[in-house]
Chimera marker file (.cmm) of the C-alpha trace (Angstrom):
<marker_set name="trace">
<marker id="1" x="-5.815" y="-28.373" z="-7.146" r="1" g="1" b="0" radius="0.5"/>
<marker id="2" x="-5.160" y="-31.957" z="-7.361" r="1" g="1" b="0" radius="0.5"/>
<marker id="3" x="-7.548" y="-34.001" z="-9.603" r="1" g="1" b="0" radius="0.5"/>
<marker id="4" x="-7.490" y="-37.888" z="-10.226" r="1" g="1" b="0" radius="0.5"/>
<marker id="5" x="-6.929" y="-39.715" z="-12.793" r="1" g="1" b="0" radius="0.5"/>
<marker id="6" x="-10.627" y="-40.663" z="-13.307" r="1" g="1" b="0" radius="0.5"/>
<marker id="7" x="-11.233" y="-36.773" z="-12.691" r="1" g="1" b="0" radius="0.5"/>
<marker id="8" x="-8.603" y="-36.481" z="-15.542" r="1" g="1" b="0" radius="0.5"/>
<marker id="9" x="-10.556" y="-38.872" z="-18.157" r="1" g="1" b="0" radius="0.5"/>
<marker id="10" x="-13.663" y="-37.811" z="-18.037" r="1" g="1" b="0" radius="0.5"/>
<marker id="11" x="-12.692" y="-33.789" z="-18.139" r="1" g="1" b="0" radius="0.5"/>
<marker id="12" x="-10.728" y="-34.621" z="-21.743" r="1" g="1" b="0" radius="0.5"/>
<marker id="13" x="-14.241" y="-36.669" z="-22.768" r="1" g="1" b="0" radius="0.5"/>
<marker id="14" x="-15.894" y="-32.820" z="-21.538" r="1" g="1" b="0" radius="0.5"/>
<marker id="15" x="-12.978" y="-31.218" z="-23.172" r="1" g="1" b="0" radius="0.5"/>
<marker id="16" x="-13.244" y="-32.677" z="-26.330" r="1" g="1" b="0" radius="0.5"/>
<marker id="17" x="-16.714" y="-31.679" z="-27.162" r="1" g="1" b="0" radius="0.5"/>
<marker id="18" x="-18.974" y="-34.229" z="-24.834" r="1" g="1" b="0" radius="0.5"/>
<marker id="19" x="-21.579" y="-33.867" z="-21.888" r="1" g="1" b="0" radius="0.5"/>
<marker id="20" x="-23.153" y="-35.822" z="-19.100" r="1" g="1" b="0" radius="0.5"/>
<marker id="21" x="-27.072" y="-36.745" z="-19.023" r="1" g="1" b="0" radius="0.5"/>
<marker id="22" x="-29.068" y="-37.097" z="-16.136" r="1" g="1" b="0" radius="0.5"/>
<marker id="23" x="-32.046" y="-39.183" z="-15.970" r="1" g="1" b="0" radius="0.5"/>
<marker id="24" x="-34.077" y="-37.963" z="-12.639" r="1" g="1" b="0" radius="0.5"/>
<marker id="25" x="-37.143" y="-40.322" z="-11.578" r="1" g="1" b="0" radius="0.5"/>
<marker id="26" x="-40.501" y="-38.322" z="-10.448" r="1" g="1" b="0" radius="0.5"/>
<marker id="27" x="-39.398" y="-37.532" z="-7.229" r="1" g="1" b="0" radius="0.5"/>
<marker id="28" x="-36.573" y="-36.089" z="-8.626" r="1" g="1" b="0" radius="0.5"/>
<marker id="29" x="-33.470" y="-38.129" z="-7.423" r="1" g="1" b="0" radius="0.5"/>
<marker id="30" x="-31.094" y="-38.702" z="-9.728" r="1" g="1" b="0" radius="0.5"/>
<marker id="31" x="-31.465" y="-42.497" z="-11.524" r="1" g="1" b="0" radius="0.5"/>
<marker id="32" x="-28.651" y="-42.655" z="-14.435" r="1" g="1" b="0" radius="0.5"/>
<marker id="33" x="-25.543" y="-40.899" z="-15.018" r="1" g="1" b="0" radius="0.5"/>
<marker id="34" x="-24.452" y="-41.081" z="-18.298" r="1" g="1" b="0" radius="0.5"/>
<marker id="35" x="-21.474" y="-39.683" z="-19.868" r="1" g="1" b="0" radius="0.5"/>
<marker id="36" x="-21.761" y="-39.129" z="-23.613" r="1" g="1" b="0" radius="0.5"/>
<marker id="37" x="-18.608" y="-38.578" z="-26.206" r="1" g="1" b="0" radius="0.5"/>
<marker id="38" x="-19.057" y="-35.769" z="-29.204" r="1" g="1" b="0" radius="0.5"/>
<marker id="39" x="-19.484" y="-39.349" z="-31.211" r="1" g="1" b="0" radius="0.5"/>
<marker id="40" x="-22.559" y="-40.352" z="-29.257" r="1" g="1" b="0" radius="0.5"/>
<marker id="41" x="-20.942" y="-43.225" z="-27.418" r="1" g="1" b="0" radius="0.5"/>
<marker id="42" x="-21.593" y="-44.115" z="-23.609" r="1" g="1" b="0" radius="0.5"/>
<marker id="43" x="-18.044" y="-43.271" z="-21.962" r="1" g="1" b="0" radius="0.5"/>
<marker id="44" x="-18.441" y="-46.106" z="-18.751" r="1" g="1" b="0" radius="0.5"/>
<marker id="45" x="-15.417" y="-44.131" z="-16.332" r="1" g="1" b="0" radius="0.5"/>
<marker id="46" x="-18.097" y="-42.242" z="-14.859" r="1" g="1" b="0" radius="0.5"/>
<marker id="47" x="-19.365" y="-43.226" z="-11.017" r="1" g="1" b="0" radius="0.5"/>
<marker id="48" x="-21.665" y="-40.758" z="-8.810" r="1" g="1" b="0" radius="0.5"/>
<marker id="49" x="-19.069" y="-40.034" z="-6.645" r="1" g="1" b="0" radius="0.5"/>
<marker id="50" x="-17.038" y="-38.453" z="-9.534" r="1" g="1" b="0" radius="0.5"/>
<marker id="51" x="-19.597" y="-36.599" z="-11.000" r="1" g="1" b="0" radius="0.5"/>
<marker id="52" x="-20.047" y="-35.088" z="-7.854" r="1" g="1" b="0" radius="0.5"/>
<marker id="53" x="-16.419" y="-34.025" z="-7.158" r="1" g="1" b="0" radius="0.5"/>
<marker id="54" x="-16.446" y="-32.312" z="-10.127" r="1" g="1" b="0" radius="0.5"/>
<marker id="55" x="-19.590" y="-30.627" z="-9.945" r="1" g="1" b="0" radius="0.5"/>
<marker id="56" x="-18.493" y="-29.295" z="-6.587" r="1" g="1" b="0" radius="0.5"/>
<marker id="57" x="-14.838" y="-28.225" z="-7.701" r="1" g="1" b="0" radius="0.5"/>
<marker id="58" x="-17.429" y="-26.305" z="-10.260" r="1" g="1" b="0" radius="0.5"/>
<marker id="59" x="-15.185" y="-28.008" z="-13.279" r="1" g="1" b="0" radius="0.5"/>
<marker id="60" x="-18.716" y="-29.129" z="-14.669" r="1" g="1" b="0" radius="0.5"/>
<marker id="61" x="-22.192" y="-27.220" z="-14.716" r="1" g="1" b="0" radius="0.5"/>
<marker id="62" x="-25.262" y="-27.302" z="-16.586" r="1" g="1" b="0" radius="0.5"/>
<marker id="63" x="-27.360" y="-24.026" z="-17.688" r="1" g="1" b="0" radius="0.5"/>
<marker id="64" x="-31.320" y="-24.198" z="-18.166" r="1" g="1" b="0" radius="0.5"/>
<marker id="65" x="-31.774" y="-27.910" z="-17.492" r="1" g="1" b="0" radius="0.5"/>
<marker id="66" x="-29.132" y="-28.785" z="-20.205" r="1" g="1" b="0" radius="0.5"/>
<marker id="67" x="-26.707" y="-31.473" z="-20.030" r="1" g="1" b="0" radius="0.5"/>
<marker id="68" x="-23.759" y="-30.741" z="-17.825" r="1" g="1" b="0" radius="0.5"/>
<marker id="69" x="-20.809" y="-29.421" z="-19.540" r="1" g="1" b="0" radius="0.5"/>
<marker id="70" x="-17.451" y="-28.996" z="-18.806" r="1" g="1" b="0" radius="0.5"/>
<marker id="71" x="-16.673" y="-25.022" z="-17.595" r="1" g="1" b="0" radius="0.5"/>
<marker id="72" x="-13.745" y="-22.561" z="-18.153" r="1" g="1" b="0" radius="0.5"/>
<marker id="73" x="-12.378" y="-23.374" z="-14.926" r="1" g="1" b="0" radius="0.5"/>
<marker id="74" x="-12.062" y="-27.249" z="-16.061" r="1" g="1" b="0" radius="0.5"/>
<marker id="75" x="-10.836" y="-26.473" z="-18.883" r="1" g="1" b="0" radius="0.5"/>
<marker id="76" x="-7.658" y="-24.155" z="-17.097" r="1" g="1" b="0" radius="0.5"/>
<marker id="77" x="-7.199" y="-27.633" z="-14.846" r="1" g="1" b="0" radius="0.5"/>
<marker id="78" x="-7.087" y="-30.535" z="-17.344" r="1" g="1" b="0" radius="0.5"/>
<marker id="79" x="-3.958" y="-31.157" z="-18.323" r="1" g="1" b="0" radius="0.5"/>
<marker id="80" x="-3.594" y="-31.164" z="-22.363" r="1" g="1" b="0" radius="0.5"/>
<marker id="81" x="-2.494" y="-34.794" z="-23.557" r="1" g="1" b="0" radius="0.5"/>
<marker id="82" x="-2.614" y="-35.994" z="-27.569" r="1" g="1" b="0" radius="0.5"/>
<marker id="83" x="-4.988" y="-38.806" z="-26.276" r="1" g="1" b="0" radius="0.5"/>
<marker id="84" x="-6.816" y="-40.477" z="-23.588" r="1" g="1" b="0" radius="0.5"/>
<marker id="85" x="-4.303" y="-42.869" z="-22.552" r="1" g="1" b="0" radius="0.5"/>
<link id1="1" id2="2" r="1" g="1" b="0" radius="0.2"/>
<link id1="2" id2="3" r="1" g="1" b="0" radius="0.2"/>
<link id1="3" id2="4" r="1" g="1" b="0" radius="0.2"/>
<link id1="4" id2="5" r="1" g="1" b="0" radius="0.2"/>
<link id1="5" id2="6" r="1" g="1" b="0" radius="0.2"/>
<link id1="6" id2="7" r="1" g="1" b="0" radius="0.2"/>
<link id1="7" id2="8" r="1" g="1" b="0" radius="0.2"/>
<link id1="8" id2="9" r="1" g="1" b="0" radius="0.2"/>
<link id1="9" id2="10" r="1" g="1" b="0" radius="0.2"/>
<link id1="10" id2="11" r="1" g="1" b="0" radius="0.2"/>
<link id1="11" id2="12" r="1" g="1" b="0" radius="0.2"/>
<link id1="12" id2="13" r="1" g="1" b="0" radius="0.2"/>
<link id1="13" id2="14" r="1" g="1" b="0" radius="0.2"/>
<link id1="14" id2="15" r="1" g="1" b="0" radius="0.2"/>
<link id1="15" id2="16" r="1" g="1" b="0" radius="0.2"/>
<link id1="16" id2="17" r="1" g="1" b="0" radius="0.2"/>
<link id1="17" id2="18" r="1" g="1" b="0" radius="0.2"/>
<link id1="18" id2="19" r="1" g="1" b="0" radius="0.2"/>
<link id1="19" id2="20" r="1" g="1" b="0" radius="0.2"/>
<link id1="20" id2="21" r="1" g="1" b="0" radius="0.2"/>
<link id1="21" id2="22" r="1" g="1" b="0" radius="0.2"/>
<link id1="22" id2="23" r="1" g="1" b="0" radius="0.2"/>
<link id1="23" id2="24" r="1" g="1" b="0" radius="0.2"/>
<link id1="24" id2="25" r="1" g="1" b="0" radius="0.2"/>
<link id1="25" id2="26" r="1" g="1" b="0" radius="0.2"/>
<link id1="26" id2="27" r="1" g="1" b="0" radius="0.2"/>
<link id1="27" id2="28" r="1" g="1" b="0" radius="0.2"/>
<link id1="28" id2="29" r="1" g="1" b="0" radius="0.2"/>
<link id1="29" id2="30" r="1" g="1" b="0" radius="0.2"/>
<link id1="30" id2="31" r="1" g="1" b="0" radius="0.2"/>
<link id1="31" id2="32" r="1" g="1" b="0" radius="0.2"/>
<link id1="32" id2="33" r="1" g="1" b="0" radius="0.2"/>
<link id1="33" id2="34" r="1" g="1" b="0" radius="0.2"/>
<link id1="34" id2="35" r="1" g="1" b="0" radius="0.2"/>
<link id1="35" id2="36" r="1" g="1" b="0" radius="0.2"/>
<link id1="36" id2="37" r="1" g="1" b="0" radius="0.2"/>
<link id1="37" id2="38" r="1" g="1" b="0" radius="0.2"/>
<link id1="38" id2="39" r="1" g="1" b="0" radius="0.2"/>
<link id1="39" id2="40" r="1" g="1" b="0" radius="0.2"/>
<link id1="40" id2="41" r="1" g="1" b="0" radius="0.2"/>
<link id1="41" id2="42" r="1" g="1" b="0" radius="0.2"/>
<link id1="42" id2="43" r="1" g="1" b="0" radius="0.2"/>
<link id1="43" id2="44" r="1" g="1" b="0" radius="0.2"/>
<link id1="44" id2="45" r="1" g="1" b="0" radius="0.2"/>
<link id1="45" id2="46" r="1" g="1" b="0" radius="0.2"/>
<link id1="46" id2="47" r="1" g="1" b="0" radius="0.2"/>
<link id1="47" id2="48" r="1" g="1" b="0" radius="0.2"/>
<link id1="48" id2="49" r="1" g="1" b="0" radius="0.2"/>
<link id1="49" id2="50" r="1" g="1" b="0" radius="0.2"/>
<link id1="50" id2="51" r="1" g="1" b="0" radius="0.2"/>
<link id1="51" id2="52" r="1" g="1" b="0" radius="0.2"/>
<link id1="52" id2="53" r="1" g="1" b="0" radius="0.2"/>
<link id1="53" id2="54" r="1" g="1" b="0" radius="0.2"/>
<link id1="54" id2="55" r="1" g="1" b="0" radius="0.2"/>
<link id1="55" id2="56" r="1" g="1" b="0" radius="0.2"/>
<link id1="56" id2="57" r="1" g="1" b="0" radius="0.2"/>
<link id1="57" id2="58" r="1" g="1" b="0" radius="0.2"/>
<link id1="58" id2="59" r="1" g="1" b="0" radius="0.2"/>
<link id1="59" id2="60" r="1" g="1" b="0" radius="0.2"/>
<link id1="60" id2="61" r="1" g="1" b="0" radius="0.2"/>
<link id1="61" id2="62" r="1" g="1" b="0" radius="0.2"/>
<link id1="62" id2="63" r="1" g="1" b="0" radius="0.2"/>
<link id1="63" id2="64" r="1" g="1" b="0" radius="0.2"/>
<link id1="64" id2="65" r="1" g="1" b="0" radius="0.2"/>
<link id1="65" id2="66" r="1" g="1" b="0" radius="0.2"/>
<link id1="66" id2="67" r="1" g="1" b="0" radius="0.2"/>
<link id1="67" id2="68" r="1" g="1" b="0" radius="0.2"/>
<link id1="68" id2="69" r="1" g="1" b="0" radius="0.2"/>
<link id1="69" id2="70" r="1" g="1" b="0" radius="0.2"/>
<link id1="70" id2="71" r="1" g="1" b="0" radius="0.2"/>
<link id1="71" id2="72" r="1" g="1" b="0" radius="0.2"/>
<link id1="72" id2="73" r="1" g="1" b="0" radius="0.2"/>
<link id1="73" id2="74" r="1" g="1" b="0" radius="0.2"/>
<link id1="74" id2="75" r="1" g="1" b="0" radius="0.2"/>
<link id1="75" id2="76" r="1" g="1" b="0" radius="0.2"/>
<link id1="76" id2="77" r="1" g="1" b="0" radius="0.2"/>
<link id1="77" id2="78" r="1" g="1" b="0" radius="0.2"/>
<link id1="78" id2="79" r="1" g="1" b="0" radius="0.2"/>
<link id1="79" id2="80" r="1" g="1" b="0" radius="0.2"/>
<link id1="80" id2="81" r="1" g="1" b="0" radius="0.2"/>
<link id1="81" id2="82" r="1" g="1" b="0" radius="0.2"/>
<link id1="82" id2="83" r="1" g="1" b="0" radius="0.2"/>
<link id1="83" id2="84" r="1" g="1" b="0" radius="0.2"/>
<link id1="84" id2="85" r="1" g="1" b="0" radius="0.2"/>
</marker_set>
């Protein structure tokens, strides 16, 4: 499976001990993605469209209303680097 190399960055953030936070408005539609680092910081490489690749590669889920998290399959497909870079 070939992932990109926004794919790649935000699955070492997941790897690494973060999550990504939903806010949903009343209706329940999706308002804010946010991706967080196990630091607390806002990680900005994070667009809709690639939270919802990985959600449907199933390299991300979320149990019990949680934040999403990154899965064992993600963790078999990220490829190990020292850093982010």
């Amino acid at each position: 499976m070939d992932i990109s190399k926004a794919e790649q960055r935000i699955l070492h953030v997941l790897a690494q001990g973060g999550c990504i936070e939903l806010r949903r408005d009343d209706d329940g539609t999706v308002e804010d993605i946010n991706c967080v680092t196990r630091d607390g910081w806002n990680y900005a490489g994070l667009s809709e469209r690639t939270f919802r690749k990985l959600k449907y590669r199933r390299l991300i889920s979320s149990k019990g209303g949680r934040p999403y998290r990154i899965t064992r399959l993600g963790l078999s497909r990220v490829r190990s680097q020292l850093d982010n870079r």
